[in-house]
N, C-alpha and C positions, 0 to 999 in steps of 0.2 A: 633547128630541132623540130622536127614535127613528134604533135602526139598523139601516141599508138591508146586508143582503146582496150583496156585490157578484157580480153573474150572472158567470160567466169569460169571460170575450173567446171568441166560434168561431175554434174551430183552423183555419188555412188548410189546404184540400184537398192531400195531397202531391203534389208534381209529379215525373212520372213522369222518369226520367232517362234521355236516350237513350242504348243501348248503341253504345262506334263499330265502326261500318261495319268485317266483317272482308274481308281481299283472301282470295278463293278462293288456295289454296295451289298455289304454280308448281309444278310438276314437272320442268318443262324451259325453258333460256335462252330468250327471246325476239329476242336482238337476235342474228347470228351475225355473225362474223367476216367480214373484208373490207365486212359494211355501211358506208355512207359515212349519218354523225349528223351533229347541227347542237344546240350549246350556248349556252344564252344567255350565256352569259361568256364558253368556252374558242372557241367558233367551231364551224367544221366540221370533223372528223376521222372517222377510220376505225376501226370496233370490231376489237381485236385478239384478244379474247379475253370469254365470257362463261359465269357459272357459277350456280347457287342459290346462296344464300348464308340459312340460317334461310326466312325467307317472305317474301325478296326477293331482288334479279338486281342481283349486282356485274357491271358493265359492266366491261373494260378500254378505253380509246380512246385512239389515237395522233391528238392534235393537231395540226394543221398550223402551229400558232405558239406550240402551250402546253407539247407534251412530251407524256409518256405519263402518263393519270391512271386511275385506280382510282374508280370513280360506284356509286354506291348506284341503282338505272332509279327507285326511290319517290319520290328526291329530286332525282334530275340532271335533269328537265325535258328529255330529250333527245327531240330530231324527229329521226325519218328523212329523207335528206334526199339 
């Protein structure tokens, strides 16, 4: 019996990890006051109020059937409308 050296397995090549995507930093609201949005849940309402909020845009909108809500614009999917 002779012994065979075992050669090591090739290392897999590391796979580069992609950095996420950063949003250019807002400076200023986008949506202004009295716009008329459209919510895929809440419906269509009217922006009452918008501000920065860190490196995104707290919407405020008054709902025509939901009430007044507080939207994150990164997350609330809102269309101008």
């Amino acid at each position: 019996n002779s012994l065979e050296k075992s050669k090591p397995s090739p290392q897999p090549a590391p796979r580069s990890v992609p950095q996420a995507a950063k949003r250019p930093q807002l400076t200023q609201p986008t949506f202004r006051p009295g716009e008329t949005v459209i919510h895929p849940t809440f419906g269509p309402g009217t922006v009452v109020s918008s501000k920065i909020v860190g490196d995104d845009e707290e919407v405020t909108v008054a709902f025509e059937n939901q009430g007044v809500k507080r939207l994150l614009a990164s997350f609330a999917k809102l269309q101008r409308g």
